[in-house]
C-alpha positions as CSV (number, residue, x, y, z in Angstrom):
1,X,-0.1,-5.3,3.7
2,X,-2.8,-4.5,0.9
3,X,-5.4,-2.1,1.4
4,X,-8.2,-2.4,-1.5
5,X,-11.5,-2.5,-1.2
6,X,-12.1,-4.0,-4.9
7,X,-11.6,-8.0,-3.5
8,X,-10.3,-8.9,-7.3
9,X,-7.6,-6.3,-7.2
10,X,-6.5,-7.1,-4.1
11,X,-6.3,-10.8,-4.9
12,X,-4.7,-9.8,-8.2
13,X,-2.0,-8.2,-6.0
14,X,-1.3,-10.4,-3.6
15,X,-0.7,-13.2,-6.1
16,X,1.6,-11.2,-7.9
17,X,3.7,-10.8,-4.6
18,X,3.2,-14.1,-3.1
19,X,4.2,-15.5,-6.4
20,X,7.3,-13.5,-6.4
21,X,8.2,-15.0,-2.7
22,X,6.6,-11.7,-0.3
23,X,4.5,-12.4,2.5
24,X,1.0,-10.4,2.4
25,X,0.4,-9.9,6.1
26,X,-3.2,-8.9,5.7
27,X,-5.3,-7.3,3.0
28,X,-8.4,-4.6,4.4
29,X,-10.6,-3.1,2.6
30,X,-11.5,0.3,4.7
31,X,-8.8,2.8,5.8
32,X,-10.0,1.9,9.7
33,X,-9.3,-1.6,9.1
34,X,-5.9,-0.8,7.8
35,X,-5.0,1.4,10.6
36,X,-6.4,-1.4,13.0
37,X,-4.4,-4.2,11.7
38,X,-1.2,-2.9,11.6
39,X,0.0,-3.2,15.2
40,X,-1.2,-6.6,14.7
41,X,0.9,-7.2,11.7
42,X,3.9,-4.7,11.8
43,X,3.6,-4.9,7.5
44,X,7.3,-3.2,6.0
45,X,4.9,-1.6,3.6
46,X,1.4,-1.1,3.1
47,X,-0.2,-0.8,-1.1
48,X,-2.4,1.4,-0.5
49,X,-5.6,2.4,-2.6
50,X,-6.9,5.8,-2.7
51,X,-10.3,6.1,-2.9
52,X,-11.8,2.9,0.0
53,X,-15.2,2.5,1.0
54,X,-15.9,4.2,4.2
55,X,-15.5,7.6,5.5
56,X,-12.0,8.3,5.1
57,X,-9.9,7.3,2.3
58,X,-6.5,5.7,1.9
59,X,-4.3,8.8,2.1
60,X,-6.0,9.2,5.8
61,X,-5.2,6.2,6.4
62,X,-1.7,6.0,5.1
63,X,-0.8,9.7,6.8
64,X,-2.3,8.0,10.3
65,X,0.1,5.0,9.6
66,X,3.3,6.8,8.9
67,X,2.3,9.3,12.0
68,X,1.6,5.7,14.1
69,X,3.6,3.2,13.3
70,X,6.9,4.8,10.8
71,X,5.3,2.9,7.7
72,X,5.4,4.3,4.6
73,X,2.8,3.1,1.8
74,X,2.7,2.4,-2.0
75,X,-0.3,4.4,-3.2
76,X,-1.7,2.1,-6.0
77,X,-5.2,4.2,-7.4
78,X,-6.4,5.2,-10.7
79,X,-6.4,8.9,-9.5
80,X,-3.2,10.7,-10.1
81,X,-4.6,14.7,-10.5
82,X,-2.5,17.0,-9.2
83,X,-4.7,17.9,-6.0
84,X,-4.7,14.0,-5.1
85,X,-1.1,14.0,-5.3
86,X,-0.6,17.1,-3.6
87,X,-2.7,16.1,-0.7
88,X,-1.3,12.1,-1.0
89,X,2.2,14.5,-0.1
90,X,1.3,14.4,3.4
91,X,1.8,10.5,3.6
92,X,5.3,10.8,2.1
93,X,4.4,7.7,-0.3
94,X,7.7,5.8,-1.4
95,X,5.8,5.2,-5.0
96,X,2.6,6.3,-6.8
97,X,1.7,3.5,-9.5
98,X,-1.3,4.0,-11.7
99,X,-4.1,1.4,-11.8
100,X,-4.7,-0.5,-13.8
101,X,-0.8,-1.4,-12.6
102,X,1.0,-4.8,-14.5
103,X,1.7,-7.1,-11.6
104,X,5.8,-7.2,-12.6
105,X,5.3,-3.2,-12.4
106,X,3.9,-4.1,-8.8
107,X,6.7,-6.4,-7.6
108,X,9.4,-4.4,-9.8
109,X,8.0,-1.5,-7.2
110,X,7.8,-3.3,-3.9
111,X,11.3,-5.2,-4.4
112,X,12.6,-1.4,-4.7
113,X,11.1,-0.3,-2.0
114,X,12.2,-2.9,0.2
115,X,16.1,-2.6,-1.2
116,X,16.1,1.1,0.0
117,X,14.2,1.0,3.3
118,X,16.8,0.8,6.1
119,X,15.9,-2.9,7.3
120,X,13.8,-3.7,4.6
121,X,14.3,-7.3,3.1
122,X,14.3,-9.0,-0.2
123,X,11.6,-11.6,-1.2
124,X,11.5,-14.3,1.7
């Protein structure tokens, strides 16, 4: 699942992993959205933005996921200071890529991400 509340981004991403043979479940574009869809979904990993439209912002919504559901995100944001990060610690992210991120950085990410998680899958 992608959660990105720039729409080009997000379709920028899900190309990139569709292209490399991943099902994107959903894409939101608010952390409430993400939170709501997941039940719906059950995503094995959720690309997560930072900073979303809305009230609460992606690290919220990623720490309410893992507490939730067990899923762990991808934080994918153009804000990588220190205190971000620190606070983004509370999520335990599997990865932290910088924005603007190459889409074979993306997959390279995702496909390693999948490999370690007990259960995960390869591109299907």
């Amino acid at each position: 699942m992608i959660v990105e509340d720039d729409y080009l981004v997000a379709l920028q991403f899900e190309n990139a992993l569709t292209e490399a043979g991943y099902d994107v479940v959903d894409i939101a574009s608010t952390a409430d959205e993400a939170v709501q869809l997941v039940p719906d979904h059950h995503p094995e990993l959720v690309l997560m933005d930072v900073r979303l439209a809305g009230p609460r912002d992606g690290i919220q919504a990623a720490a309410e996921i893992l507490d939730r559901f067990g899923i762990r995100s991808i934080f994918v944001s153009a804000f990588s200071d220190p205190t971000t990060r620190a606070r983004a610690d509370q999520a335990k992210p599997i990865a932290w890529l910088a924005k603007p991120v190459a889409a074979q950085k993306l997959v390279t990410t995702v496909t390693a991400a999948l490999r370690e998680k007990p259960g995960g899958s390869e591109a299907r």
